[in-house]
C-alpha positions as CSV (number, residue, x, y, z in Angstrom):
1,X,-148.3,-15.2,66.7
2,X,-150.2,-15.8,69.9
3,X,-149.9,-18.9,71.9
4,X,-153.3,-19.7,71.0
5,X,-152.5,-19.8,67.2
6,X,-149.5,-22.3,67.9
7,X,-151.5,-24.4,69.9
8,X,-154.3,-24.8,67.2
9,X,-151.7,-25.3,64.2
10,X,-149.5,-27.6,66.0
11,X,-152.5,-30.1,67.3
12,X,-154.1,-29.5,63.5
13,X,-150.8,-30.8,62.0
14,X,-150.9,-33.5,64.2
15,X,-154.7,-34.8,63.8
16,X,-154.8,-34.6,59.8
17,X,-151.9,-37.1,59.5
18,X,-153.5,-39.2,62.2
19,X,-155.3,-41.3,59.6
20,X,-156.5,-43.9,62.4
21,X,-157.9,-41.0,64.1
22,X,-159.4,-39.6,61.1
23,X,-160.9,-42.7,60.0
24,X,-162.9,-42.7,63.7
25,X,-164.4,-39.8,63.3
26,X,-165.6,-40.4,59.5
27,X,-166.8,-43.7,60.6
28,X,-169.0,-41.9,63.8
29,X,-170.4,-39.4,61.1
30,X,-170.7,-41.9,58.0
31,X,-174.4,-42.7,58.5
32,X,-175.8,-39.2,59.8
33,X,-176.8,-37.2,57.1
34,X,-178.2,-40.5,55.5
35,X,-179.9,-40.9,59.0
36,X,-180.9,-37.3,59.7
37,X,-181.9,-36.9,55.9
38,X,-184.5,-39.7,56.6
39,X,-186.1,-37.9,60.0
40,X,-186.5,-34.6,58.1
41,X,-188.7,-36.2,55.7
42,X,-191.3,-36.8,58.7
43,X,-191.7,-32.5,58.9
44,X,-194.6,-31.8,56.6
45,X,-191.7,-29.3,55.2
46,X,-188.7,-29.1,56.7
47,X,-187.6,-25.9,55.5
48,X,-190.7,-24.2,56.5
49,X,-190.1,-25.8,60.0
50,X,-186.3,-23.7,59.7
51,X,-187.9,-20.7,59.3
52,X,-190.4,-21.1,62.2
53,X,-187.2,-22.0,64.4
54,X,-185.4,-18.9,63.3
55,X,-188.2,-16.4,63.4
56,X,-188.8,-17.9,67.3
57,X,-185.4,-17.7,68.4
58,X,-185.5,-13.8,66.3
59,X,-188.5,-13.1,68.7
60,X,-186.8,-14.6,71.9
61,X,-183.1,-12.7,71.4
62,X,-184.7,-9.5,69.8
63,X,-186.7,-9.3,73.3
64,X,-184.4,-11.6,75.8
65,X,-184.9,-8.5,78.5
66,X,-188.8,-9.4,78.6
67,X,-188.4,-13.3,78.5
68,X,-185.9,-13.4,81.5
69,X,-188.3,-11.1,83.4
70,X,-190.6,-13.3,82.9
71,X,-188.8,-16.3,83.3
72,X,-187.2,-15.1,86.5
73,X,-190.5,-14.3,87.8
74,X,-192.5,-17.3,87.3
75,X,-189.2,-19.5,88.8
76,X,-189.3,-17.4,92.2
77,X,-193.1,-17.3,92.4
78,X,-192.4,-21.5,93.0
79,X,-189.3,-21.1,95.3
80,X,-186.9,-21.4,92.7
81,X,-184.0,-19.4,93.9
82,X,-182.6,-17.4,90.7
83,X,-178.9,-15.8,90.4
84,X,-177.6,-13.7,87.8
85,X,-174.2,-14.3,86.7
86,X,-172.0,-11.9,84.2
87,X,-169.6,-13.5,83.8
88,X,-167.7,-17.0,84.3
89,X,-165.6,-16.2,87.6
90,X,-169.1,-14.6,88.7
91,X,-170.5,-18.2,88.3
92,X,-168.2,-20.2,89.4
93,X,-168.4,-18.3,92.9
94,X,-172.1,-18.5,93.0
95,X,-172.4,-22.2,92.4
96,X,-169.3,-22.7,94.9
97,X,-171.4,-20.8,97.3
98,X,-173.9,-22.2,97.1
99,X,-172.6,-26.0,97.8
100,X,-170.5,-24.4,100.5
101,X,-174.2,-23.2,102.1
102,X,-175.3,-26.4,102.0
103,X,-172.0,-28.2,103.4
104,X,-171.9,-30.0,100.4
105,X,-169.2,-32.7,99.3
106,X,-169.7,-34.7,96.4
107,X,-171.6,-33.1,93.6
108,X,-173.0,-35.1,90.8
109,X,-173.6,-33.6,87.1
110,X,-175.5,-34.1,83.9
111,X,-174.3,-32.6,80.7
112,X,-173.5,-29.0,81.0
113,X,-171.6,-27.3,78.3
114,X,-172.1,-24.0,79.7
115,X,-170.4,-25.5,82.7
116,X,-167.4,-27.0,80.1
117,X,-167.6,-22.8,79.2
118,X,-166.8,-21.6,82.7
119,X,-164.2,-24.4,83.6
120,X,-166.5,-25.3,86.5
121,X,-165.2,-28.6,87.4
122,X,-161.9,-27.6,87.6
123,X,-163.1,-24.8,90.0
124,X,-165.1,-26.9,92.5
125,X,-162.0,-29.6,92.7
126,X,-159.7,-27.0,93.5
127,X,-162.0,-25.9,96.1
128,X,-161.9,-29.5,97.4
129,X,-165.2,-30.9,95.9
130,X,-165.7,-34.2,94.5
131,X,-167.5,-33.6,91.2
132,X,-168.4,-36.9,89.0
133,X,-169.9,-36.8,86.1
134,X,-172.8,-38.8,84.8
135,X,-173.4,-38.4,81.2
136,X,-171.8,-41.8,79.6
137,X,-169.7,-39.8,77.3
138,X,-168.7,-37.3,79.5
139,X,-168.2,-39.6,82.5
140,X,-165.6,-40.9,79.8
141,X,-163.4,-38.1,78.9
142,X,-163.5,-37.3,82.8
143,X,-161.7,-40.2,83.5
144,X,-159.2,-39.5,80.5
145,X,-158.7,-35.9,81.8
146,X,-159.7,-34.4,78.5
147,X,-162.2,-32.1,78.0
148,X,-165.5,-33.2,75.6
149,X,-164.3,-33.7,71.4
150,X,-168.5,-32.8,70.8
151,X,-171.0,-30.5,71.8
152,X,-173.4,-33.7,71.5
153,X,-171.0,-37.2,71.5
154,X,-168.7,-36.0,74.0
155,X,-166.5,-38.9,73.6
156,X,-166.5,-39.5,69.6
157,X,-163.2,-40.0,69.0
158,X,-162.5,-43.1,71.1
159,X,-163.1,-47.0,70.2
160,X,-164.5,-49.6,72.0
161,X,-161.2,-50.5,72.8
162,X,-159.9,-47.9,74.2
163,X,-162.7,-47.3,76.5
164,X,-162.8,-50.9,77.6
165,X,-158.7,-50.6,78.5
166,X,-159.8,-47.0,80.5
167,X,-162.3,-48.6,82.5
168,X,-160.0,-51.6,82.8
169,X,-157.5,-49.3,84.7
170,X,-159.7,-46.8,86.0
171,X,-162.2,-48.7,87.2
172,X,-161.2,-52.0,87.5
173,X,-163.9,-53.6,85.7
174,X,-164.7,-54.3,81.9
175,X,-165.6,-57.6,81.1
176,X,-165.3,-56.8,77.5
177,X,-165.6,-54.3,74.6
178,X,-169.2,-54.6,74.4
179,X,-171.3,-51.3,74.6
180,X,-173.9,-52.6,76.8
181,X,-171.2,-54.3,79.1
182,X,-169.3,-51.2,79.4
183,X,-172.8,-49.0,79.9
184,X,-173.7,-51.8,82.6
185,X,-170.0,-51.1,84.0
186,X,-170.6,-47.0,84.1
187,X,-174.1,-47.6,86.0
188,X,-172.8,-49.6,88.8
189,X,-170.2,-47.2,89.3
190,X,-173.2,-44.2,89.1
191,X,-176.2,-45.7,91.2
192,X,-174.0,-45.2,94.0
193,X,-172.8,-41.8,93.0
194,X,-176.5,-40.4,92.9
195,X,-177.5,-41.7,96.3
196,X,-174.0,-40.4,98.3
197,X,-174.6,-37.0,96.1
198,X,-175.1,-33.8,98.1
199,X,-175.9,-31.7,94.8
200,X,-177.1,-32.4,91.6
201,X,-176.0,-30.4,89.0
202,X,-177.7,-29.5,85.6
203,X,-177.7,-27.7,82.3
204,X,-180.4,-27.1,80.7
205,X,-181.6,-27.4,76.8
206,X,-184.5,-24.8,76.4
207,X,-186.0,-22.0,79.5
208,X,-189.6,-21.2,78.4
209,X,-190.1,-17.8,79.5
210,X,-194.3,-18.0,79.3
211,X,-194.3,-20.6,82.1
212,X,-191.3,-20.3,83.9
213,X,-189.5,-23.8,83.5
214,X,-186.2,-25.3,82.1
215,X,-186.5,-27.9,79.7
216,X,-183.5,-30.7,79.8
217,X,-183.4,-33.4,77.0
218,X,-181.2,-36.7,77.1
219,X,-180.8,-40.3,75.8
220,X,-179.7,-41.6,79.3
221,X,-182.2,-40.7,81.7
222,X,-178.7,-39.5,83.9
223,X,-180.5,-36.4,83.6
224,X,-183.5,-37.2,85.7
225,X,-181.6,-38.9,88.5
226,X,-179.3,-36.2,88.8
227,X,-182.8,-33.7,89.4
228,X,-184.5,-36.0,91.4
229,X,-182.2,-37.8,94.2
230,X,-179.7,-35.3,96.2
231,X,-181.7,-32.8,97.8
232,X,-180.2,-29.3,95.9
233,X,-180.4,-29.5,92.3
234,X,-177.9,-26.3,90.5
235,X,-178.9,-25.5,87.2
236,X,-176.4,-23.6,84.9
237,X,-177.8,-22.2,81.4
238,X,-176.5,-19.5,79.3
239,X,-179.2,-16.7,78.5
240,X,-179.8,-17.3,75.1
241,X,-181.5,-20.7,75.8
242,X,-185.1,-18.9,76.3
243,X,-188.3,-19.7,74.3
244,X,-191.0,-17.6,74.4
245,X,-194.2,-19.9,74.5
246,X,-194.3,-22.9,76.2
247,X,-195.9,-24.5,72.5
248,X,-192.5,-23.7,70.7
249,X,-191.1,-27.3,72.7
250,X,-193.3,-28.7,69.9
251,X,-190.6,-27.4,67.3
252,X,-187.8,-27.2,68.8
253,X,-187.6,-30.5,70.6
254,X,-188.3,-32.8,67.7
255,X,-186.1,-30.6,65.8
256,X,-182.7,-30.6,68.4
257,X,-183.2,-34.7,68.0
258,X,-183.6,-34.7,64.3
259,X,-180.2,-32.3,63.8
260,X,-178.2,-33.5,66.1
261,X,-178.7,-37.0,66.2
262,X,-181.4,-38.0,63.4
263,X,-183.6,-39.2,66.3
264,X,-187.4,-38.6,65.6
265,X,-187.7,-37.5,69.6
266,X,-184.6,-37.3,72.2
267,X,-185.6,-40.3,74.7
268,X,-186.3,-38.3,78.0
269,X,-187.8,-34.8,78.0
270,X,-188.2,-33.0,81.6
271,X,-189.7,-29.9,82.1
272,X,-188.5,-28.4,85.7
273,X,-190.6,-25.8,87.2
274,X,-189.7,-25.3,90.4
275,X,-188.6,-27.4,93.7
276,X,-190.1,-30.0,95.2
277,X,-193.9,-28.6,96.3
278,X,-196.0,-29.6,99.0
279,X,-197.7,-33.1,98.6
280,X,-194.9,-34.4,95.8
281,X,-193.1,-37.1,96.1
282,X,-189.9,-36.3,94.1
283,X,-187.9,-33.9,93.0
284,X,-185.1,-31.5,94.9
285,X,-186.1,-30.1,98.0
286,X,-184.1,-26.7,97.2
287,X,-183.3,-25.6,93.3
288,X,-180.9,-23.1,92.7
289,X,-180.6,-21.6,88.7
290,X,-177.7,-19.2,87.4
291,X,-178.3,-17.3,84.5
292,X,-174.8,-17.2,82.3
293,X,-174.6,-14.1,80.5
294,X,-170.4,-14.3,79.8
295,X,-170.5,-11.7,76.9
296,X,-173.8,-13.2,75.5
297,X,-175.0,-9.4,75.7
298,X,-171.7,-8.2,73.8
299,X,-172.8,-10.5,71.1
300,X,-176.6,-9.3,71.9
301,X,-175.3,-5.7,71.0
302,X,-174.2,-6.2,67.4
303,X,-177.2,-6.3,65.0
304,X,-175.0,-8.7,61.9
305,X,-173.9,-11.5,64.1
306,X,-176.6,-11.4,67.0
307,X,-178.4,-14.4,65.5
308,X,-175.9,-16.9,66.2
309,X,-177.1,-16.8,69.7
310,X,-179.8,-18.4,68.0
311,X,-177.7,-21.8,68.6
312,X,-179.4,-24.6,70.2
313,X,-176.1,-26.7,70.9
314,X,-177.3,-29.6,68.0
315,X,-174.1,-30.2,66.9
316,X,-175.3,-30.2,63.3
317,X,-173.0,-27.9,61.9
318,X,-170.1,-29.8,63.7
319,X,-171.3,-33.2,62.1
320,X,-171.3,-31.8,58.2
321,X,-167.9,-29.9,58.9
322,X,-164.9,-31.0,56.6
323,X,-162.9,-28.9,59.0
324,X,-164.2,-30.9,62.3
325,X,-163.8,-33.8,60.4
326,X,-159.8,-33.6,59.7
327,X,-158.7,-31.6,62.9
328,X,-161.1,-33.1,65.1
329,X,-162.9,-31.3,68.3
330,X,-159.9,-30.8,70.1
331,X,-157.7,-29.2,67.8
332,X,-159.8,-26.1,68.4
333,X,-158.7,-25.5,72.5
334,X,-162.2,-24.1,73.2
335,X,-165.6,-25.5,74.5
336,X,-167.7,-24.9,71.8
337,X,-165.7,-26.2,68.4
338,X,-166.5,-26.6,64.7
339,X,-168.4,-23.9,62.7
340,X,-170.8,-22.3,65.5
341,X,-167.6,-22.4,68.1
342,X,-165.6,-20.7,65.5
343,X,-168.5,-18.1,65.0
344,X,-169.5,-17.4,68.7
345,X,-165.5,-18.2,70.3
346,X,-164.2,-14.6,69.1
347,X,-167.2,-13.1,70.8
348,X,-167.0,-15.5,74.1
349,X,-162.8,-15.0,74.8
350,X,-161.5,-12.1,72.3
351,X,-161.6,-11.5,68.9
352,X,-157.4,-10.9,68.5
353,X,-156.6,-14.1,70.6
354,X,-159.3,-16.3,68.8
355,X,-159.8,-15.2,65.2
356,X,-157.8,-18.5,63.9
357,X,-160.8,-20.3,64.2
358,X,-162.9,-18.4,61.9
359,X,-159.9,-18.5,59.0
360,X,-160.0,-22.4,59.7
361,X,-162.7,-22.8,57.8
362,X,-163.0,-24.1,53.8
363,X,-166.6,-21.4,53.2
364,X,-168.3,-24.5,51.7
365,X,-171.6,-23.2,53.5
366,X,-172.5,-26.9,54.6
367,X,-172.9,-25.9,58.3
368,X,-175.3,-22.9,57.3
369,X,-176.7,-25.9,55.2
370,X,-177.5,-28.2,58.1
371,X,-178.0,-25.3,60.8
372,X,-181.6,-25.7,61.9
373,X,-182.3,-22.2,63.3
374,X,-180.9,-20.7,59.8
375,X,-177.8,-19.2,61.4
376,X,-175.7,-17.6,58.6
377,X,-172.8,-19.8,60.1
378,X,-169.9,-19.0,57.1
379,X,-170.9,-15.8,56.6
380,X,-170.3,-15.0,60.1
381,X,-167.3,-16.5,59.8
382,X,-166.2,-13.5,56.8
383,X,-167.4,-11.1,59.4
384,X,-164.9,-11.9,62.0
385,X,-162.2,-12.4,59.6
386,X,-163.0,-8.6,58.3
387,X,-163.5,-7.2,62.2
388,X,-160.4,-9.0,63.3
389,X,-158.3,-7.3,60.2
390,X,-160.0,-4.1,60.4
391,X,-159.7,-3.5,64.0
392,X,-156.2,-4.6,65.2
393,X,-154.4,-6.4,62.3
394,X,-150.9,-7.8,62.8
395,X,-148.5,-5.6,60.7
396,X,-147.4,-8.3,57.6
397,X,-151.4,-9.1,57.6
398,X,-152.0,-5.0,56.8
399,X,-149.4,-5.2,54.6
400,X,-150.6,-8.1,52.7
401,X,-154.0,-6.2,52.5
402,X,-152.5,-3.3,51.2
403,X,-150.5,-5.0,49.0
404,X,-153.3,-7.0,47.3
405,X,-155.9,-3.9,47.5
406,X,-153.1,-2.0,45.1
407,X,-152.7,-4.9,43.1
408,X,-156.5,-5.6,42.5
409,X,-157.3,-1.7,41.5
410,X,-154.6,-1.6,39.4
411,X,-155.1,-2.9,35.8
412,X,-151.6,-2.9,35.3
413,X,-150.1,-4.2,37.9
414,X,-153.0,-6.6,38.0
415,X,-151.9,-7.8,34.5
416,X,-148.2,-7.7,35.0
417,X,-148.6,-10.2,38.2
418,X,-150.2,-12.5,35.7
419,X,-147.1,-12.5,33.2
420,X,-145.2,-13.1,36.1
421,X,-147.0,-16.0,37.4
422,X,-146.7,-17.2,34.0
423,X,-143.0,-17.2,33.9
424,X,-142.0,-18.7,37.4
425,X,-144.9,-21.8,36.8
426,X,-141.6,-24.1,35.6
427,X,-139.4,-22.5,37.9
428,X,-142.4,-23.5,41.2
429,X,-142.6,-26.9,39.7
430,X,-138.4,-26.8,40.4
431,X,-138.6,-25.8,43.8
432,X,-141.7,-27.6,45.0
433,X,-141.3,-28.7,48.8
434,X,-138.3,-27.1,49.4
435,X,-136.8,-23.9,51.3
436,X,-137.2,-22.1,48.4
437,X,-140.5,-22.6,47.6
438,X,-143.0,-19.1,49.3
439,X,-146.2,-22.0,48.7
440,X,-144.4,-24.3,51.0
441,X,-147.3,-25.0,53.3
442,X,-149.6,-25.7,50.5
443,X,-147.3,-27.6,48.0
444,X,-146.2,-30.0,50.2
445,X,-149.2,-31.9,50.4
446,X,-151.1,-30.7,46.9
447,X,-149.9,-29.1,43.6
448,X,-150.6,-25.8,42.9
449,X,-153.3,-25.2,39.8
450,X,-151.8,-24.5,36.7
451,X,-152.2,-21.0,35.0
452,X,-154.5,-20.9,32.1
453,X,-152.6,-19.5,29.4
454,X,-155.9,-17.2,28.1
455,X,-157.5,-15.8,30.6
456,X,-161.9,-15.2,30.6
457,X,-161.5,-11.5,30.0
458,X,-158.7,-12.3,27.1
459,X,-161.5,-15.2,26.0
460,X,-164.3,-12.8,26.1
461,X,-162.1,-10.1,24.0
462,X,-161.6,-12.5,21.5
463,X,-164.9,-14.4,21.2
464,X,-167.2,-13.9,18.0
């Protein structure tokens, strides 16, 4: 069993007795679908609305060669200076590069996942850079050391409380548990952080390949300080994030706020197209953008799972989860958790080290459900679990295969397991919970379901 494994089984052990911490994520979640349910109804159809979003992001991945051409092109045409990384130690070298170009020491940064993907931060500290981050949520789990519990609410799974106390102590300043004292609390701390910034550092939401600009949506308006105050702004996005047209914003924006957070529009939308241009008044004076590839193409390559780069990073799938909802976003020891993370993680770091994630899952289908570029999220998750056996299974796992392969094509063997079950159901009630008992990790917290004494074929026989 690989460390990996442990990890994930130990911390999910630990988080689905935690019924406090259960309870705060159930309470985060309770009103979403009631909320998001309500913001759908405003698309003239939302299904039809799906199926644009799917066959757009089809037409992007299908031809991502053209669009980054494309995109590159336009970006350089307005002194955008554009990188290509392959990989995440390829990034991390350009962006620490680059600051180390500009004698850069203090680098501010809006929400980045694909920089949580390359372990940036960690990178750039070692490297002796001060990096701050100013998304509220992930300015949060910064100061707890922890990495983000949610693609979207990176800080979920604390109270008002708690945050209050880690402000108290790390900060020195909370006058209470109030959200818009604690927010007032994070801003004072942050105005001065963007104007002593050397850097600002960016993800990016969308890249729109027809007119050559990056798209960034937020609640905060962190974003647009972070862009607009130091004089280099770094922007880090992974490949797949290319549109086509610059009209498919009018989808897919309206859409990312209506999954992810049941908003009818995300509050700021900025489109970047380039750096600061003669006779403007704002904006970065220099503007450097890394293109993340990181086994995106691997995933490219293979035609049945090449749509879940399709993901727009809502969160939705994550939010509907019963999985998410009982381990909780840590549990999974990966940046991108929940249904998508366990789709697109095996792909990302290593099918044999990560295919855990994809057998944590219940097959309920709600995240292909709620995914609003139609990615076949579960069934994905079916075709890792057949790669990862098929390709390098651990030897009981084979043998368990083999062993229920002969059992299922054989008729008698098939029947005689059912006698058998049969017989020992009084002797499993005996040892229920104890050494003895082969169903130990799943009697221990439920019953196993009784037999049926007839069973459909046996009913069917006997029917008139």
């Amino acid at each position: 069993m690989s460390s990996f494994v442990s990890q994930f089984k130990a911390a999910a052990s630990v988080k689905t007795a935690d019924l406090r911490h259960r309870q705060v994520i159930r309470t985060a979640l309770r009103s979403y679908e009631v909320v998001r349910d309500k913001r759908k109804a405003a698309f003239q159809s939302w299904e039809s609305a799906r199926q644009a979003a799917a066959e757009t992001k089809w037409e992007a991945v299908n031809h991502l060669d053209t669009h980054l051409e494309a995109l590159t092109a336009k970006l350089e045409a307005r002194g955008t200076k554009v990188h290509w990384a392959s990989n995440a130690a390829q990034a991390r070298e350009i962006i620490t590069q680059i600051l180390r170009d500009k004698k850069a020491r203090s680098i501010i940064k809006s929400k980045a996942m694909t920089s949580e993907e390359i372990h940036l931060n960690d990178a750039l500290e070692a490297a002796g850079f001060t990096v701050v981050e100013s998304d509220l949520g992930e300015f949060i789990v910064q100061l707890r050391h922890e990495p983000p519990y949610h693609i979207v609410f990176p800080s979920m799974h604390l109270t008002r409380g708690e945050i209050k106390d880690l402000f108290q102590k790390e900060l020195g300043d909370a006058p209470s548990d109030s959200p818009e004292d604690l927010t007032m609390v994070a801003r004072r701390v942050m105005r001065q952080k963007y104007l002593t910034a050397d850097v600002g550092f960016t993800g990016a939401n969308f890249a729109i390949a027809e007119t050559g600009m990056i798209s960034i949506t937020e609640n905060e308006g962190n974003a647009r300080l972070t862009a607009a105050l130091p004089k280099t702004m770094v922007t880090l996005l992974g490949i797949e994030k290319v549109l086509p047209k610059f009209a498919d914003l009018a989808l897919f924006l309206p859409m990312l706020a209506t999954a992810g957070a049941g908003q009818p529009m995300t509050c700021y939308n900025t489109m970047y197209s380039g750096p600061r241009q003669p006779g403007e008044v704002d904006g970065p004076e220099e503007w450097h953008v890394v293109l993340l590839d990181n086994r995106r193409t691997e995933l490219l390559a293979d035609p049945e799972q090449r749509d879940a780069l399709h993901c727009i990073r809502c969160g939705a799938c994550l939010n509907v989860c019963p999985i998410f909802r009982n381990v909780g976003g840590h549990t999974y020891g990966t940046t991108y958790s929940g249904p998508v993370g366990s789709v697109i993680t095996p792909h990302l770091r290593g099918l044999q080290d990560w295919k855990h994630l994809s057998n944590a899952s219940s097959l309920c289908g709600a995240c292909t459900e709620a995914c609003p570029v139609k990615i076949d999220l579960h069934h994905h998750l079916l075709h890792n679990r057949r790669n990862a056996s098929t390709n390098e299974p651990a030897f009981f796992e084979r043998l368990s295969y083999q062993a229920f392969g002969l059992l299922a094509n054989e008729p008698g063997l098939w029947w005689l397991a059912k006698k058998i079950g049969w017989l020992t159901q009084p002797l499993q009630k005996l040892v229920k919970g104890s050494a003895l008992d082969p169903a130990k990790a799943w009697t221990k917290t439920r019953d196993l379901p009784p037999l049926p004494q007839e069973t459909f074929k046996d009913w069917w026989k006997n029917r008139k």
